[in-house]
PDB file with SEQRES, HELIX, SHEET and CRYST1 records, atoms N, CA, C and O in Angstrom:
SEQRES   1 A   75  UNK UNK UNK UNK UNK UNK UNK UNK UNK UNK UNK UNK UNK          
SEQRES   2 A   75  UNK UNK UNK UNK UNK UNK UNK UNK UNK UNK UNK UNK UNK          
SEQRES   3 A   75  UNK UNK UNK UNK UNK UNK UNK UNK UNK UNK UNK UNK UNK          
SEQRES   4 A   75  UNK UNK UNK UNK UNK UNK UNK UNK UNK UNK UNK UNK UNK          
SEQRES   5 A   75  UNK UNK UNK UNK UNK UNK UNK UNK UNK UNK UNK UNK UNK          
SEQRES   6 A   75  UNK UNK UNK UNK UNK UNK UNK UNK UNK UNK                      
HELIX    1 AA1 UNK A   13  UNK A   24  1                                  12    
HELIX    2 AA2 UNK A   45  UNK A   53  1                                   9    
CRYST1    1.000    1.000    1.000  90.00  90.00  90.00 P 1           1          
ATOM      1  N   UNK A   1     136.708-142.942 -38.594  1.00  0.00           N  
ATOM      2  CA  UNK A   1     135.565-143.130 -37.721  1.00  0.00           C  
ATOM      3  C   UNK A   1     134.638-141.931 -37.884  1.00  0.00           C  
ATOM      4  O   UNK A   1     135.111-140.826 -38.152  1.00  0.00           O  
ATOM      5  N   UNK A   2     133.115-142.152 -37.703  1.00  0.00           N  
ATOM      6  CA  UNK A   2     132.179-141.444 -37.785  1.00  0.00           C  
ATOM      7  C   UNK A   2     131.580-140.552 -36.618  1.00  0.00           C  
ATOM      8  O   UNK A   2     131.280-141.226 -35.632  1.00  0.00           O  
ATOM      9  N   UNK A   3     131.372-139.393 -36.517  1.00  0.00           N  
ATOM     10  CA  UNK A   3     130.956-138.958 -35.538  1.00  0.00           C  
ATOM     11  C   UNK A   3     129.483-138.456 -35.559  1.00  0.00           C  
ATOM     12  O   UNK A   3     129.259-137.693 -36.498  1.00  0.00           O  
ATOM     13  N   UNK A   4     128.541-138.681 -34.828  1.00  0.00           N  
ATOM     14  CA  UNK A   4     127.176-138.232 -34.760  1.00  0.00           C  
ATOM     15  C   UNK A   4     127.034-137.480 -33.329  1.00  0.00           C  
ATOM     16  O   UNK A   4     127.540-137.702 -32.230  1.00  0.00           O  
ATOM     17  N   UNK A   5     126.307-136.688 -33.714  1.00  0.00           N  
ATOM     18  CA  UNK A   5     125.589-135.554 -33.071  1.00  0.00           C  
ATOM     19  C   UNK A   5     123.959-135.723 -32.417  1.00  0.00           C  
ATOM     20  O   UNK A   5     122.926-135.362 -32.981  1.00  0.00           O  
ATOM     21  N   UNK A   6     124.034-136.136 -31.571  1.00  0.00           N  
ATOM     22  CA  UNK A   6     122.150-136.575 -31.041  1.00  0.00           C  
ATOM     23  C   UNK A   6     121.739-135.080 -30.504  1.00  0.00           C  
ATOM     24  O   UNK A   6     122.714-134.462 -30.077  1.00  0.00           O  
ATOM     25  N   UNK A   7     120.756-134.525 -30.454  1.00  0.00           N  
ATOM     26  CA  UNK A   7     119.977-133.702 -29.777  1.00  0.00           C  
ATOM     27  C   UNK A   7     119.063-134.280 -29.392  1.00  0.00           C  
ATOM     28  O   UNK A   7     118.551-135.150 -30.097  1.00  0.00           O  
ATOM     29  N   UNK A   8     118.558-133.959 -28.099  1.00  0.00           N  
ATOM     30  CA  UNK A   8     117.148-135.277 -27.780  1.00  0.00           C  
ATOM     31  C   UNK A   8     116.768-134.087 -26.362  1.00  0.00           C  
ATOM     32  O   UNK A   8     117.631-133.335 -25.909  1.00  0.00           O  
ATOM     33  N   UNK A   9     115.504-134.133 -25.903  1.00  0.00           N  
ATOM     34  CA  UNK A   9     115.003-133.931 -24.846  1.00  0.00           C  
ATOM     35  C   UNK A   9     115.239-135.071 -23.668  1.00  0.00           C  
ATOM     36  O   UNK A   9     114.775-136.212 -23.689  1.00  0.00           O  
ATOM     37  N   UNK A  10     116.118-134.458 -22.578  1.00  0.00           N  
ATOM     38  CA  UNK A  10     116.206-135.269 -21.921  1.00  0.00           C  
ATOM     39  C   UNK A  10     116.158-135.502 -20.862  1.00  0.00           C  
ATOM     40  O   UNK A  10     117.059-135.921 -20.136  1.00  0.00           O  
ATOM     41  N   UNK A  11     114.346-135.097 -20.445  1.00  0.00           N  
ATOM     42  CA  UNK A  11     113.346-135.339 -20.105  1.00  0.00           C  
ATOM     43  C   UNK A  11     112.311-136.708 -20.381  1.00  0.00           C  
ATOM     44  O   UNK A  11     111.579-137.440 -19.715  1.00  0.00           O  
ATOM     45  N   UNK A  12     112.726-136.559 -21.730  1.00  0.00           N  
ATOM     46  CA  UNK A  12     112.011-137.836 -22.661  1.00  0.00           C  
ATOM     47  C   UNK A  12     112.205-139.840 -22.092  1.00  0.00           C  
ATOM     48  O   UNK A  12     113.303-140.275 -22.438  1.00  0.00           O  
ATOM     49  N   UNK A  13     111.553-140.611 -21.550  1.00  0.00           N  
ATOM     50  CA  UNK A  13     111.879-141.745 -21.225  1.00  0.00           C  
ATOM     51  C   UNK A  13     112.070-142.240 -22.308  1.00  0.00           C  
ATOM     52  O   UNK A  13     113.187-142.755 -22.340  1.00  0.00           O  
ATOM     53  N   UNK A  14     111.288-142.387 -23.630  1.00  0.00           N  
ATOM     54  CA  UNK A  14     111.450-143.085 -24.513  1.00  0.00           C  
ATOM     55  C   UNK A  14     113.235-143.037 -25.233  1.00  0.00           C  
ATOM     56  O   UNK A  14     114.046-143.916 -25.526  1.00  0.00           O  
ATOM     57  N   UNK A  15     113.242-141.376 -25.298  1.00  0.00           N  
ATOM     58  CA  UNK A  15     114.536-141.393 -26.081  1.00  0.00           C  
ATOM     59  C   UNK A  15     115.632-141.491 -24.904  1.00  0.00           C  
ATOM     60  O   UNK A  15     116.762-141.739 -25.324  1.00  0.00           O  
ATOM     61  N   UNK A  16     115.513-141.346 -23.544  1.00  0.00           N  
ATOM     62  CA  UNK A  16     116.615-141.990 -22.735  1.00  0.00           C  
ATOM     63  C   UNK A  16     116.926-143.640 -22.730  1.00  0.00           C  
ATOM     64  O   UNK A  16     117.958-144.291 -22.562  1.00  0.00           O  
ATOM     65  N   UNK A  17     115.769-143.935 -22.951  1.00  0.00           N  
ATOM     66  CA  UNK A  17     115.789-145.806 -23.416  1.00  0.00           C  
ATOM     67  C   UNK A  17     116.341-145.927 -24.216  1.00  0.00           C  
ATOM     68  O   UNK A  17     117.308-146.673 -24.069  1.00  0.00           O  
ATOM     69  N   UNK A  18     116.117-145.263 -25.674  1.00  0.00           N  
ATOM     70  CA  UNK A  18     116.318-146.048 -26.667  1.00  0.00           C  
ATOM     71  C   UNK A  18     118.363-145.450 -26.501  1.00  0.00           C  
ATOM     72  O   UNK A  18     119.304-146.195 -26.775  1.00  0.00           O  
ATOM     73  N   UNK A  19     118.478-144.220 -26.082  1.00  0.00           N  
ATOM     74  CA  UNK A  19     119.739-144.016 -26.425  1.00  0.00           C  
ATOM     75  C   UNK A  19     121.038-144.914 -25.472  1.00  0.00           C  
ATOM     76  O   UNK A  19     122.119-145.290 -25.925  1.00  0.00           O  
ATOM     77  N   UNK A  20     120.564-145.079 -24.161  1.00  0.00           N  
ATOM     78  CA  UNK A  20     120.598-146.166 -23.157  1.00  0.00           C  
ATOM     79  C   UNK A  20     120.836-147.574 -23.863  1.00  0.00           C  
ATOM     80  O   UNK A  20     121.874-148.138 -23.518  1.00  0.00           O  
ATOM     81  N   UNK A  21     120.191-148.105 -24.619  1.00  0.00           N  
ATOM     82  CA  UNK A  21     120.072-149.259 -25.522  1.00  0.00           C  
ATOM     83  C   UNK A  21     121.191-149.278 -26.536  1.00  0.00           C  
ATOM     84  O   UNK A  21     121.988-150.203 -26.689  1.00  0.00           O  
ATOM     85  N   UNK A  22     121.147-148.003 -27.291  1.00  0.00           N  
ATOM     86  CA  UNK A  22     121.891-147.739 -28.442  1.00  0.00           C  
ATOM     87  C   UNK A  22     123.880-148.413 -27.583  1.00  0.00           C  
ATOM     88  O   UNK A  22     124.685-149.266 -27.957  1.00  0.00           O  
ATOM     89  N   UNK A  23     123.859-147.654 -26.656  1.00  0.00           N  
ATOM     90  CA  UNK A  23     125.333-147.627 -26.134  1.00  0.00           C  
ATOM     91  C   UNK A  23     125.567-148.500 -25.427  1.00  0.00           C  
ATOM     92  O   UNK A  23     126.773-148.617 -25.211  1.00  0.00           O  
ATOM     93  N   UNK A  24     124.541-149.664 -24.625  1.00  0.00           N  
ATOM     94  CA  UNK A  24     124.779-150.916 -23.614  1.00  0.00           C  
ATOM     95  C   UNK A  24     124.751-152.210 -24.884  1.00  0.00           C  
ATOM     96  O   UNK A  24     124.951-153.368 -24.518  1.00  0.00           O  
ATOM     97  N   UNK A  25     124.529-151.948 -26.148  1.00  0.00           N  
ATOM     98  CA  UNK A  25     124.979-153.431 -27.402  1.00  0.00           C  
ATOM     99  C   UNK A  25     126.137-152.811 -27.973  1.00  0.00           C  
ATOM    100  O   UNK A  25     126.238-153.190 -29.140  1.00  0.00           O  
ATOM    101  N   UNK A  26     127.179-151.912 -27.611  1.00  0.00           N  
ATOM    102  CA  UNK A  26     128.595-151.591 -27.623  1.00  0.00           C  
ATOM    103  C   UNK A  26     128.773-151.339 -28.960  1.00  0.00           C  
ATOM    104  O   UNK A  26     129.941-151.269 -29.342  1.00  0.00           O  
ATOM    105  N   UNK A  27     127.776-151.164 -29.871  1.00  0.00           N  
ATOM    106  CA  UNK A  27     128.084-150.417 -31.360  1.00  0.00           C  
ATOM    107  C   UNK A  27     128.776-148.749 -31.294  1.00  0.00           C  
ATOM    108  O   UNK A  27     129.557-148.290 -32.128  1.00  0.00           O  
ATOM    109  N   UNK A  28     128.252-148.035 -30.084  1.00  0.00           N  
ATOM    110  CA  UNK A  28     128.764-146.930 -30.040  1.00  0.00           C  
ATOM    111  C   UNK A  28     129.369-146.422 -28.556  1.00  0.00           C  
ATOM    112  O   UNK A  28     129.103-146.827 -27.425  1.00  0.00           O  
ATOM    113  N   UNK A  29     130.021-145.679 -28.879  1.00  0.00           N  
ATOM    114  CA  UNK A  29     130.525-144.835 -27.260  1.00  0.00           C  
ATOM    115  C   UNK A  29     130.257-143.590 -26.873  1.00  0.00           C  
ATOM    116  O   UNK A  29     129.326-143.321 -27.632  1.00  0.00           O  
ATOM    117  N   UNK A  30     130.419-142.698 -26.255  1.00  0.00           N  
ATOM    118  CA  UNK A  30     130.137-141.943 -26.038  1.00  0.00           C  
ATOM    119  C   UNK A  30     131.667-140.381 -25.744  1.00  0.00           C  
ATOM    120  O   UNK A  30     132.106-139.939 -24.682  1.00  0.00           O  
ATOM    121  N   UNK A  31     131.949-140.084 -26.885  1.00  0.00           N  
ATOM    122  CA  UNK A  31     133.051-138.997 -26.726  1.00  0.00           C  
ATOM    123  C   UNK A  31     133.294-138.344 -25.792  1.00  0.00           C  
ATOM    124  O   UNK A  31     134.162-138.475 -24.929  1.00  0.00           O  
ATOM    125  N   UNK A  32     132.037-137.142 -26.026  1.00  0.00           N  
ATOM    126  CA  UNK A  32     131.786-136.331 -24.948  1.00  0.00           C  
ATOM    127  C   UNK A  32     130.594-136.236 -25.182  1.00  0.00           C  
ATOM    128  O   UNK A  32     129.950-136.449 -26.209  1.00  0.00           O  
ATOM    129  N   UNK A  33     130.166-135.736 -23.681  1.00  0.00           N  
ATOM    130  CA  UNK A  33     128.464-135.018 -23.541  1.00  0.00           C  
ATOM    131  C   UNK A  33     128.700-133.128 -23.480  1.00  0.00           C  
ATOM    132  O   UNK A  33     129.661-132.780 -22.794  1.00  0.00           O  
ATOM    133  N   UNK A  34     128.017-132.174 -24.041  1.00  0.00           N  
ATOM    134  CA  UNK A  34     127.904-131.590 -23.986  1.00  0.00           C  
ATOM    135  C   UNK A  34     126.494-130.951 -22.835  1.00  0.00           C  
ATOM    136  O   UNK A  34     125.384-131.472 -22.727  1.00  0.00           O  
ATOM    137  N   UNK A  35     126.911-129.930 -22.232  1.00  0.00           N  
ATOM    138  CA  UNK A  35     125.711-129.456 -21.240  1.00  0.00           C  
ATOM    139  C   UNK A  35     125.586-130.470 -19.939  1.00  0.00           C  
ATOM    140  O   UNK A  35     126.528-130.767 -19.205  1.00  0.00           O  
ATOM    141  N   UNK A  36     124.328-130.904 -19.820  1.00  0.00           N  
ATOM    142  CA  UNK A  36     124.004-131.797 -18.849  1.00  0.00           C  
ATOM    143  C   UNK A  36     124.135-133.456 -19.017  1.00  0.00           C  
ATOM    144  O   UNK A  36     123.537-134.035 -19.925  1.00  0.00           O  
ATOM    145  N   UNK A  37     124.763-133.985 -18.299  1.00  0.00           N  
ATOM    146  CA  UNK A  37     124.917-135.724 -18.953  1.00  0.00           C  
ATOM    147  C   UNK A  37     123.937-136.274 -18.849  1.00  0.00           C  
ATOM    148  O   UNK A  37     123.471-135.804 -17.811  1.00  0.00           O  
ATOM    149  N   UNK A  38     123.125-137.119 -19.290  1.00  0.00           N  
ATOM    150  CA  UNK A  38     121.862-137.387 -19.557  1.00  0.00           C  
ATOM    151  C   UNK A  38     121.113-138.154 -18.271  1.00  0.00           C  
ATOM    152  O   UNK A  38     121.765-138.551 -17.305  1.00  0.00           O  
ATOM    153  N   UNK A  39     120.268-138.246 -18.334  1.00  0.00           N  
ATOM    154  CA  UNK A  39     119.873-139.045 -17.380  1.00  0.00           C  
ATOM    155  C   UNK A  39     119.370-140.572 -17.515  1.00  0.00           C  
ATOM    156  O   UNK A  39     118.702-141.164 -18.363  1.00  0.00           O  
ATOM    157  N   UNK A  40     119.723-140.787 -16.824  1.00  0.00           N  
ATOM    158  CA  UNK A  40     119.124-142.883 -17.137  1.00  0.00           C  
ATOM    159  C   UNK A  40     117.809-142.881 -16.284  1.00  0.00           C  
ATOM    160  O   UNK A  40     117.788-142.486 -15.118  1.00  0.00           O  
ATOM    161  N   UNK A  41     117.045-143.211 -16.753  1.00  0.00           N  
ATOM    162  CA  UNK A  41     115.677-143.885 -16.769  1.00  0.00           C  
ATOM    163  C   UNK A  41     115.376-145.385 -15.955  1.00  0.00           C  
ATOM    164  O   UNK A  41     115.629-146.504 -16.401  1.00  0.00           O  
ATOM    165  N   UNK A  42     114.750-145.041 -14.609  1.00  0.00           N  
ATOM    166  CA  UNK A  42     114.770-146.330 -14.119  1.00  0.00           C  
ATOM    167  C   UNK A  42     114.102-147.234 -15.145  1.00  0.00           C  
ATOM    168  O   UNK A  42     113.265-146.890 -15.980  1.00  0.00           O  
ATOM    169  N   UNK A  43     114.630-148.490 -14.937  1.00  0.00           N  
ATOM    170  CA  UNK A  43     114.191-149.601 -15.416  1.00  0.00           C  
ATOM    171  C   UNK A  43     112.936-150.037 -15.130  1.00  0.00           C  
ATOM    172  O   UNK A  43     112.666-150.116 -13.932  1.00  0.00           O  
ATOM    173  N   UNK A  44     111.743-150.471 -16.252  1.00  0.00           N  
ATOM    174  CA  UNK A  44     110.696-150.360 -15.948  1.00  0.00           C  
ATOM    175  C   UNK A  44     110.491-151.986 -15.581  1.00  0.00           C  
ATOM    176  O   UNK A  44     111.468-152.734 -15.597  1.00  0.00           O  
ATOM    177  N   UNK A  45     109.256-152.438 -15.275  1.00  0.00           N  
ATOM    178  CA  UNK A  45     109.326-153.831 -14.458  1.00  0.00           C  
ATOM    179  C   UNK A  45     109.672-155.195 -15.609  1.00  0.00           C  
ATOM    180  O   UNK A  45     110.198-156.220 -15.176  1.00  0.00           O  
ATOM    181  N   UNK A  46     109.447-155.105 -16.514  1.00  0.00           N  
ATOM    182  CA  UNK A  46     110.016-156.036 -17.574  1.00  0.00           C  
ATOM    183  C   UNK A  46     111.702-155.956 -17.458  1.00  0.00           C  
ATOM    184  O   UNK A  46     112.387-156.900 -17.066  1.00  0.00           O  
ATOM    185  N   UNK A  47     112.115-154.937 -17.782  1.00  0.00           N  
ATOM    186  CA  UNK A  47     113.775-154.353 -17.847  1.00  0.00           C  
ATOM    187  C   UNK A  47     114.387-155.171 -16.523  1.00  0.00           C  
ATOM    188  O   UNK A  47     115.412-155.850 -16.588  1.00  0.00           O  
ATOM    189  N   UNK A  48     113.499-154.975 -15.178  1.00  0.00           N  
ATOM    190  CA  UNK A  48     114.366-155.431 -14.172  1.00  0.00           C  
ATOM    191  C   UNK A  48     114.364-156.848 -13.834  1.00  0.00           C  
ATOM    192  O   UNK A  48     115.164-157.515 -13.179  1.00  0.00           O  
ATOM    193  N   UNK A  49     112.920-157.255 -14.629  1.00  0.00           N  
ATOM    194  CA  UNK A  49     112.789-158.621 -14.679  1.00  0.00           C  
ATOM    195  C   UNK A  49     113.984-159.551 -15.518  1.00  0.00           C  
ATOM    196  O   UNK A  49     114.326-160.684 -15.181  1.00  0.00           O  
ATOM    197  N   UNK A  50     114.392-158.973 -16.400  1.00  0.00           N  
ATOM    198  CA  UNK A  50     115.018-159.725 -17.525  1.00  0.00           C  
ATOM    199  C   UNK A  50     116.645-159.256 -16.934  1.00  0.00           C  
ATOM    200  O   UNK A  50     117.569-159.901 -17.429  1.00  0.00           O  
ATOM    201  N   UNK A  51     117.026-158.127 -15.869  1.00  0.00           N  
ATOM    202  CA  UNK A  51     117.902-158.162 -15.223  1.00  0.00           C  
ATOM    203  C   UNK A  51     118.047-159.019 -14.311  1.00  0.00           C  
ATOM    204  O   UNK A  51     119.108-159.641 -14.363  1.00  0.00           O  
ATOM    205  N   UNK A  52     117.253-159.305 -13.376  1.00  0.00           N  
ATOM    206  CA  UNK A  52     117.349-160.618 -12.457  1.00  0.00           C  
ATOM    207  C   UNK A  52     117.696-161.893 -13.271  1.00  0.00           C  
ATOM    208  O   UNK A  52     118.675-162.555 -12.925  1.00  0.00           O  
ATOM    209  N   UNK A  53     117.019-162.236 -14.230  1.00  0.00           N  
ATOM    210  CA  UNK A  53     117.637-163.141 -14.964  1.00  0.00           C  
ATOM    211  C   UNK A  53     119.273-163.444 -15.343  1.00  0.00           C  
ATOM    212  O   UNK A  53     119.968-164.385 -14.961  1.00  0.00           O  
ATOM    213  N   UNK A  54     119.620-162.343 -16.204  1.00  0.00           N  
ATOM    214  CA  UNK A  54     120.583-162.168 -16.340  1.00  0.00           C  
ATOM    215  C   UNK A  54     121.726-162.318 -15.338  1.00  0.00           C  
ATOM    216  O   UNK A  54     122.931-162.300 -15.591  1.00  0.00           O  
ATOM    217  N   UNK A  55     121.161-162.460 -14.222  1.00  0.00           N  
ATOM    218  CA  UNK A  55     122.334-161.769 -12.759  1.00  0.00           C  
ATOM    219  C   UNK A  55     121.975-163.449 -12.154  1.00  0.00           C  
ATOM    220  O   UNK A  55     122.610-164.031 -11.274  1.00  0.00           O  
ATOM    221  N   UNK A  56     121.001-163.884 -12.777  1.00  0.00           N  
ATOM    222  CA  UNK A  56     120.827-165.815 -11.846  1.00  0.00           C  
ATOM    223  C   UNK A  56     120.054-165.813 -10.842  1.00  0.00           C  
ATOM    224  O   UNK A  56     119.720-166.864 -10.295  1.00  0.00           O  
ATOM    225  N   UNK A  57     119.600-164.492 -10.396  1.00  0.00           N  
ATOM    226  CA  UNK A  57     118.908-164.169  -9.483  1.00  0.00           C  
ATOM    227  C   UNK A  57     117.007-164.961  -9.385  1.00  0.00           C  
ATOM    228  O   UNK A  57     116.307-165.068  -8.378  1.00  0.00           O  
ATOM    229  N   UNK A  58     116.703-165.347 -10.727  1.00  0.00           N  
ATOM    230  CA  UNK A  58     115.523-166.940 -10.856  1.00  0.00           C  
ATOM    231  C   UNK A  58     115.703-168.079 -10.624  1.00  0.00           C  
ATOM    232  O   UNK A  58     116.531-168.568 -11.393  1.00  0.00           O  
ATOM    233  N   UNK A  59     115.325-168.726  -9.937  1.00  0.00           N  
ATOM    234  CA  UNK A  59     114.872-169.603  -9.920  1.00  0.00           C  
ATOM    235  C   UNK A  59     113.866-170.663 -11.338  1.00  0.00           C  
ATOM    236  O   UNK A  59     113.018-170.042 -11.980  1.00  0.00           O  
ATOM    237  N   UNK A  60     114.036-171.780 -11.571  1.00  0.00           N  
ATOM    238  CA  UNK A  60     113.238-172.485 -12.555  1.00  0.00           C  
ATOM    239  C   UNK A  60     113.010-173.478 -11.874  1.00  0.00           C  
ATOM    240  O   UNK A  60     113.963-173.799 -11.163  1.00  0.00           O  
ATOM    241  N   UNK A  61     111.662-174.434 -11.756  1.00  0.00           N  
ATOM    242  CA  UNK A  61     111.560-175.823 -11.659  1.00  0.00           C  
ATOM    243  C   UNK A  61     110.567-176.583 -12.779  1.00  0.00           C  
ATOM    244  O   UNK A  61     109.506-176.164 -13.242  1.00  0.00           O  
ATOM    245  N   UNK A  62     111.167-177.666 -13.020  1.00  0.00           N  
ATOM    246  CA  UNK A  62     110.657-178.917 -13.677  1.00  0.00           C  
ATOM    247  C   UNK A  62     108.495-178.803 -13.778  1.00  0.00           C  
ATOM    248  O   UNK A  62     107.574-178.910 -14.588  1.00  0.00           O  
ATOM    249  N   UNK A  63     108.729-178.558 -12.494  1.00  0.00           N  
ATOM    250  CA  UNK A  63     106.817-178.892 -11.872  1.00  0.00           C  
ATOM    251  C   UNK A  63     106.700-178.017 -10.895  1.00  0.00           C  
ATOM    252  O   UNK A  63     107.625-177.500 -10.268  1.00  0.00           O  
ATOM    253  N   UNK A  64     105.184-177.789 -10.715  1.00  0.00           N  
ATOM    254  CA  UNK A  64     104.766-177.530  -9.648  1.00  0.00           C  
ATOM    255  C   UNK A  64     104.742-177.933  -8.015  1.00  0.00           C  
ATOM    256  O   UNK A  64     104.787-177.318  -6.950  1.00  0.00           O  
ATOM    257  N   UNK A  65     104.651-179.243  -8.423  1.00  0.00           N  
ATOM    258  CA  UNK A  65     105.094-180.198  -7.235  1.00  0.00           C  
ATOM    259  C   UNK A  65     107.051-180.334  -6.983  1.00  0.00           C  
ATOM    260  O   UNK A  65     107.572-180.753  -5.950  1.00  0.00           O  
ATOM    261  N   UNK A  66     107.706-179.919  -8.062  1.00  0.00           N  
ATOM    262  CA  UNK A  66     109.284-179.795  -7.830  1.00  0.00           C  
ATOM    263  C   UNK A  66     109.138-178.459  -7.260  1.00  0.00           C  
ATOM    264  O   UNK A  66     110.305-178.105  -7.091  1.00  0.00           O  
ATOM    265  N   UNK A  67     108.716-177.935  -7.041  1.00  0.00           N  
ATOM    266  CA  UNK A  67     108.401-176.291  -6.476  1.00  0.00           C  
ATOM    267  C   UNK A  67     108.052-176.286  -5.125  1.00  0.00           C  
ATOM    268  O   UNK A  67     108.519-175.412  -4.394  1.00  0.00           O  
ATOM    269  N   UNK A  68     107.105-177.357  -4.582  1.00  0.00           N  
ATOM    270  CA  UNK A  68     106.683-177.521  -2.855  1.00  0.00           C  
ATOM    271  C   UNK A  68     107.291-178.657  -2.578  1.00  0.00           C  
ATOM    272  O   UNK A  68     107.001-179.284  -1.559  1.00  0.00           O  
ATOM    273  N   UNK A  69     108.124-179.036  -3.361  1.00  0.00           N  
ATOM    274  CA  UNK A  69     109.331-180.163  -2.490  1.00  0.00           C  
ATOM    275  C   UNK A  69     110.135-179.154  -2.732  1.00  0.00           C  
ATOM    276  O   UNK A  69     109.591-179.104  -3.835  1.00  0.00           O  
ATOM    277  N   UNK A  70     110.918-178.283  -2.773  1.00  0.00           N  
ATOM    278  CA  UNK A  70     112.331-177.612  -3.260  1.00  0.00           C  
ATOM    279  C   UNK A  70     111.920-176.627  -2.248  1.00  0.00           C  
ATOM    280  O   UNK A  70     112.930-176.421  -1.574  1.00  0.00           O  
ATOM    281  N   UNK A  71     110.948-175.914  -1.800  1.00  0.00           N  
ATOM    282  CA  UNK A  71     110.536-175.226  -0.363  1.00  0.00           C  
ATOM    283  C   UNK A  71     110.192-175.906   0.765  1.00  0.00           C  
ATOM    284  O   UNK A  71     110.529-175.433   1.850  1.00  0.00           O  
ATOM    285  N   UNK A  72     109.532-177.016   0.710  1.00  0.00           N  
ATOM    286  CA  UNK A  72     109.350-177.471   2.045  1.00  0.00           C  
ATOM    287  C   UNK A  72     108.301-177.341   2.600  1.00  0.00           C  
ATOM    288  O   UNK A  72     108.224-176.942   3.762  1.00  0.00           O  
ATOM    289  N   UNK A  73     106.973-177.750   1.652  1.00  0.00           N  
ATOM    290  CA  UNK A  73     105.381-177.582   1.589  1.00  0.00           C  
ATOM    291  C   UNK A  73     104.540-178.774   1.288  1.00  0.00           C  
ATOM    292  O   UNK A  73     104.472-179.487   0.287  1.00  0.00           O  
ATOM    293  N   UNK A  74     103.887-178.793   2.491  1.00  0.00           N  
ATOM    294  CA  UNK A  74     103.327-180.034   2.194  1.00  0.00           C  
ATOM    295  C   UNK A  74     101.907-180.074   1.414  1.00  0.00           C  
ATOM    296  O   UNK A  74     101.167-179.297   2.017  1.00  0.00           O  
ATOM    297  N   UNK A  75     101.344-180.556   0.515  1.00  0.00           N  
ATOM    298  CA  UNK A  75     100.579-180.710  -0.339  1.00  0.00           C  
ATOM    299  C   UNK A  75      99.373-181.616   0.261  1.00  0.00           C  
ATOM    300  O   UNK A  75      98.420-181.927  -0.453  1.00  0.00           O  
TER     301      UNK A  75                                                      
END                                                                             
C-alpha cells in the first residue's frame, strides 16, 4: 500500500472540499493527521440540497395541480 503526504492550507474552502470529497468516495483513508485535524467546510447550498435528497427528505410530484391536491389548495 501507498502512502501520500498532503500539505494544504487549511484555511482554504476549496482544498477542504476537494480533500473532504477525496475521502467520502472511500478510495482513501486517513492514517494519521499530523498538527491540527482539518476542518470541514460547511456545506454550501447545492451540497445540502443534494443531501436532502439523498436522506428522502424531497418531495416530487407528477404536476402542478398533483402538488395543490397533495396539500390541500384549492385552485
Amino acid at each position: 500500500m501507498a502512502t501520500i503526504t498532503l500539505e494544504y492550507d487549511g484555511r482554504n474552502k476549496g482544498a477542504l472540499s476537494m480533500l473532504k470529497a477525496l475521502l467520502d468516495i472511500g478510495l482513501f483513508k486517513v492514517k494519521s493527521v499530523d498538527k491540527v485535524k482539518p476542518e470541514v467546510c460547511k456545506p454550501n447550498a447545492v451540497e445540502r440540497s443534494l443531501q436532502e435528497v439523498r436522506e428522502g427528505k424531497v418531495n416530487s410530484y407528477a404536476s402542478v395541480s398533483d402538488f395543490f391536491k397533495k396539500k390541500k389548495i384549492q385552485v
